[in-house]
PALOTOR-659507 format. One record per residue (C-alpha): residue in one letter; x, y, z. Coordinates in nm, 4 decimals, m for minus. Each point is the difference from the previous one (the first is absolute). Last residue first. Example, Ala and Ser with C-alpha at 12.3 -4.5 7.8 and 13.67 -1.06 7.14 Angstrom:
BEGIN
+----+----------+----------+----------+
| aa |        x |        y |        z |
+----+----------+----------+----------+
|  S |   1.3670 |  m0.1060 |   0.7140 |
|  A |  m0.1370 |  m0.3440 |   0.0660 |
+----+----------+----------+----------+
//
This chain:
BEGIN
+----+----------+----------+----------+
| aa |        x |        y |        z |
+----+----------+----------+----------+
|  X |  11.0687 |   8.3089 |  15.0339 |
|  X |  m0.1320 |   0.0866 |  m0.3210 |
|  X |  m0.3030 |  m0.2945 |   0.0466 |
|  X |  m0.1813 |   0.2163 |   0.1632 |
|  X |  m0.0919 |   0.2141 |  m0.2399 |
|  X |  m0.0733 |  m0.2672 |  m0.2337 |
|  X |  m0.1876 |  m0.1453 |   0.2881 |
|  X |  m0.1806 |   0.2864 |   0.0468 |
|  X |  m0.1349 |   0.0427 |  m0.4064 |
|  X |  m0.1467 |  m0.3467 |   0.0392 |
|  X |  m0.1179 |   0.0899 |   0.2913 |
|  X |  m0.1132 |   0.3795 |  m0.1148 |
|  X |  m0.2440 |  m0.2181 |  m0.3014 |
|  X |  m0.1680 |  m0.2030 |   0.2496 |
|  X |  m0.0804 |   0.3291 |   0.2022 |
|  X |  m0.1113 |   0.1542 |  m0.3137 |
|  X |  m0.2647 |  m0.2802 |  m0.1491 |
|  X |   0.2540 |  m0.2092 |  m0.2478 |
|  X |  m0.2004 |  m0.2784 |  m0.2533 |
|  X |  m0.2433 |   0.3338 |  m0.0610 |
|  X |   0.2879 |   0.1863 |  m0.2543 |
|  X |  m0.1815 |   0.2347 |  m0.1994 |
|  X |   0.0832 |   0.2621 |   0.2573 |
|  X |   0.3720 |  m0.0530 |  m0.1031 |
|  X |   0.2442 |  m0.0771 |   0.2418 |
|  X |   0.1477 |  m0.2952 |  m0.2178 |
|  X |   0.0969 |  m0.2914 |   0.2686 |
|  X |   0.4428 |  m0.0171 |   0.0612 |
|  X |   0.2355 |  m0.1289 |  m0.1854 |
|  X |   0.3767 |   0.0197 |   0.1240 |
|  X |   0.3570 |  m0.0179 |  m0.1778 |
|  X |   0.2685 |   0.0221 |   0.2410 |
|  X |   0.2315 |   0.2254 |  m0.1589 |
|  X |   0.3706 |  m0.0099 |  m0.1573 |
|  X |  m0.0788 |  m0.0310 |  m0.3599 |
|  X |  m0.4125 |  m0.0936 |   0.0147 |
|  X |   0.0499 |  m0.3442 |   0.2063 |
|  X |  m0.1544 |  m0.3331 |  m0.0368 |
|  X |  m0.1471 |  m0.1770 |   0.2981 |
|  X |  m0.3707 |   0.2477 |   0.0460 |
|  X |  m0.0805 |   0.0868 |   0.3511 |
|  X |  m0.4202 |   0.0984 |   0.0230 |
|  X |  m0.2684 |  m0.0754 |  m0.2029 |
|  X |   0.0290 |  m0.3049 |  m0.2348 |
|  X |   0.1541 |  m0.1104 |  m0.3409 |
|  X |  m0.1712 |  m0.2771 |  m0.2022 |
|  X |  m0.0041 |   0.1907 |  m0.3442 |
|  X |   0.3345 |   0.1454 |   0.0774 |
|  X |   0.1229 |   0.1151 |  m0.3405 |
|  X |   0.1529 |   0.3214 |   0.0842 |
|  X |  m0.2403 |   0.2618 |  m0.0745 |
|  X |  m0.3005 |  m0.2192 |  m0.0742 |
|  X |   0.0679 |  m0.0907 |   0.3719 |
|  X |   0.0793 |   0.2757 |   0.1623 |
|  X |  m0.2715 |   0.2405 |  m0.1517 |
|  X |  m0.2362 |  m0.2405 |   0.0784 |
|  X |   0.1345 |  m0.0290 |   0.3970 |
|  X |  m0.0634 |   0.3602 |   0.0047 |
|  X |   0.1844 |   0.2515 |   0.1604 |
|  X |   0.3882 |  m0.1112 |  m0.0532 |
|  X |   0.2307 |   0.0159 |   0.2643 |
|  X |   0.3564 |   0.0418 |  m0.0484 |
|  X |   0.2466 |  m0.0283 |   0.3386 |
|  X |   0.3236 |   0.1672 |   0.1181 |
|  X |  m0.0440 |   0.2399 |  m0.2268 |
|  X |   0.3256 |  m0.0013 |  m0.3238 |
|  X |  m0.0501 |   0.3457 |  m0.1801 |
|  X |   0.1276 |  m0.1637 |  m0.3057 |
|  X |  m0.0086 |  m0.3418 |   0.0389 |
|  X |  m0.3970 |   0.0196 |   0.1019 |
|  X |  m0.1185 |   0.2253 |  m0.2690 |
|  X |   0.1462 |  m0.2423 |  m0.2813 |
|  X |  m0.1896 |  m0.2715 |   0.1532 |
|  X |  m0.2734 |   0.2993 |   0.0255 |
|  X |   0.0369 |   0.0311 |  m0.3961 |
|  X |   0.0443 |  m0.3531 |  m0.0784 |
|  X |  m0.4017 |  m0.0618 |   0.2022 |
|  X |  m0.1234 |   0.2744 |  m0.2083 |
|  X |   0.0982 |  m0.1827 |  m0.3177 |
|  X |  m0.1321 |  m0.2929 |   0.0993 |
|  X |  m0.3272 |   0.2093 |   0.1235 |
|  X |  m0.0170 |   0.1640 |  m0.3154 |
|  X |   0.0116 |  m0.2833 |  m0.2021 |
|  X |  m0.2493 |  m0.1926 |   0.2225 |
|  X |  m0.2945 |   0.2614 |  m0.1444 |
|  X |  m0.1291 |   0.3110 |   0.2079 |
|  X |  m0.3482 |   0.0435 |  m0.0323 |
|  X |  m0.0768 |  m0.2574 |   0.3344 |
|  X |   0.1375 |   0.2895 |   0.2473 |
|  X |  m0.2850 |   0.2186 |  m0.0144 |
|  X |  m0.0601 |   0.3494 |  m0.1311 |
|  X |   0.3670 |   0.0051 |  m0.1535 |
|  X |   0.2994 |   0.1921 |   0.0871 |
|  X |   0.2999 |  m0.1008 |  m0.2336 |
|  X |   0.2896 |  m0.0487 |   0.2174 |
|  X |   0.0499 |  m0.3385 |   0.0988 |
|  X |   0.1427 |  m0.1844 |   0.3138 |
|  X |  m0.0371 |   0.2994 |   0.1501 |
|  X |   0.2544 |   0.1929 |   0.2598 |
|  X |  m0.0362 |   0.1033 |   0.3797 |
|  X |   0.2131 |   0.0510 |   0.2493 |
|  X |   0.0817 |  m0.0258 |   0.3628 |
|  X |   0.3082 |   0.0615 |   0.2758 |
|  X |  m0.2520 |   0.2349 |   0.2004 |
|  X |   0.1161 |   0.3256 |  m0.1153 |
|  X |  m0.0551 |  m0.1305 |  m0.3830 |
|  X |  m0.3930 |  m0.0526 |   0.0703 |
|  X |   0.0354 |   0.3459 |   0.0399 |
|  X |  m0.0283 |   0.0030 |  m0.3541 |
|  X |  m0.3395 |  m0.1347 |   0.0438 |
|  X |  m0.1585 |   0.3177 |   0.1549 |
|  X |  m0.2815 |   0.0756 |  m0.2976 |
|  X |  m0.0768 |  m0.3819 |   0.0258 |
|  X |  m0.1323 |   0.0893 |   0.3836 |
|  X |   0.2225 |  m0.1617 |   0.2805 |
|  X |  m0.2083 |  m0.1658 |   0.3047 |
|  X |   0.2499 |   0.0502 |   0.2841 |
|  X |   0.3330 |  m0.1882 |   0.1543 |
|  X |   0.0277 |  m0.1745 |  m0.3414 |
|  X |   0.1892 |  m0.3246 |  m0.0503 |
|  X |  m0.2325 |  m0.1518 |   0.3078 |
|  X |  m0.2329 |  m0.2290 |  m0.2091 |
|  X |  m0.2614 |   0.2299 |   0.1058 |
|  X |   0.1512 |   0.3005 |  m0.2138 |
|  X |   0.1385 |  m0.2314 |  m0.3220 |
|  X |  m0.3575 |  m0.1491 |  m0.0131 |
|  X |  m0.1841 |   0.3160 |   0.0664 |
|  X |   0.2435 |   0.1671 |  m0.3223 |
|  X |  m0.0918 |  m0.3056 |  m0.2078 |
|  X |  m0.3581 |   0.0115 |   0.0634 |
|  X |  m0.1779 |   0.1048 |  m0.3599 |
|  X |  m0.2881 |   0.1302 |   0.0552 |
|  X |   0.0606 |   0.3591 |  m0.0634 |
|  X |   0.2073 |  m0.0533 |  m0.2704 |
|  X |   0.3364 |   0.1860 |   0.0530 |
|  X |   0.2319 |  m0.3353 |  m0.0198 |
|  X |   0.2771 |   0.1913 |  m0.1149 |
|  X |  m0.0044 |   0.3217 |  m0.0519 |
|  X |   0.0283 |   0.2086 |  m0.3828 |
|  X |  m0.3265 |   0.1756 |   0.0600 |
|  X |  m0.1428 |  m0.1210 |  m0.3730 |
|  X |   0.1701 |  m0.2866 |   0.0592 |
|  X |  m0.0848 |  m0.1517 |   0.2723 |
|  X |  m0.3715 |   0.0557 |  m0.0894 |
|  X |   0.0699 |  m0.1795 |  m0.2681 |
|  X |   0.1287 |  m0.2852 |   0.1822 |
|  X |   0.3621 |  m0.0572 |  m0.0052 |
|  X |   0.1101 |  m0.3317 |  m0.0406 |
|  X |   0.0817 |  m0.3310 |   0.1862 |
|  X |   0.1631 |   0.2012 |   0.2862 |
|  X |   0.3554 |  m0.0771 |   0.1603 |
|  X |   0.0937 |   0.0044 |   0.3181 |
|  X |   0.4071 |   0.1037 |   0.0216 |
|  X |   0.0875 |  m0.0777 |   0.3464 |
|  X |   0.2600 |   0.0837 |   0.2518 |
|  X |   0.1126 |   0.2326 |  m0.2109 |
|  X |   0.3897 |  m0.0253 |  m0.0995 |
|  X |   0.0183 |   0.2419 |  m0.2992 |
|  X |  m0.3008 |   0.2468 |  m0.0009 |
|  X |  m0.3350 |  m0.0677 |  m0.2007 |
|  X |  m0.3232 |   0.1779 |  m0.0705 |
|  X |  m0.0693 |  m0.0491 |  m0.3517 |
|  X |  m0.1776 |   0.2263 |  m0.1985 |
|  X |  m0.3357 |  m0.0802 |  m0.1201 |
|  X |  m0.1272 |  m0.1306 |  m0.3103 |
|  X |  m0.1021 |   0.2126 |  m0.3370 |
|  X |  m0.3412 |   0.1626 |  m0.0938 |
+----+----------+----------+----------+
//
């Protein structure tokens, strides 16, 4: 089994980027397909959608200014089985990412991920300082079912004021 493709344009608006793809994810080869997982609700309620998009329609994501790319590509049952070496490493790949297809902002989908990525241990939700190349760099709450801290609605906020935040 091997990762999923990227979907990615120059100049997006944003570039969100995944932890890893689940296994389910990767047998179908879409992002985020788990049934329980609540990214695509998220970007919908948030107000980046205008309608609920299944995983089987994410390159329309592309139509709307969005993509999607993981921090690493080996799909795993859960995100603890991947080691910090691959999340470094992931974390060069979407700086390289970044300066080539340039978005207007980065976010990563999973404060973890962030953090082992790029040596944040104290970094929060929301607007990062640094920069990936020329984009904002932005963390936003892993979608995941697995994820209780973030109940749906709690989870679009933080996923609104990203939105909002593009002016």
């Amino acid at each position: 089994m091997t990762g999923i493709p990227d979907i990615i344009a120059p100049g997006l608006s944003v570039l969100f980027c995944g932890i890893n793809p689940g296994l389910l994810s990767a047998q179908l080869k879409q992002h985020f397909a788990r049934p329980g997982n609540r990214f695509w609700p998220a970007l919908h309620l948030s107000g980046f959608t205008p309608r609920l998009l299944k995983p089987s329609e994410q390159f329309t994501l592309l139509d709307h200014g969005l993509g999607i790319t993981n921090m690493v590509a080996r799909p795993t049952a859960r995100a603890d089985e991947l080691s910090g070496q691959e999340f470094v490493q992931g974390a060069e790949i979407l700086t390289a990412l970044a300066v080539e297809y340039a978005p207007q902002t980065v976010a990563v989908v999973g404060i973890g991920a962030y953090r082992m990525g790029f040596g944040r241990p104290k970094a929060t939700i929301g607007a990062q300082d640094e920069r990936l190349g020329p984009s904002r760099l932005w963390v936003l709450p892993n979608p995941s079912g697995l994820n209780a801290h973030y109940q749906l609605p709690a989870l679009a906020e933080e996923f609104g004021k990203l939105r909002r935040s593009l002016g």
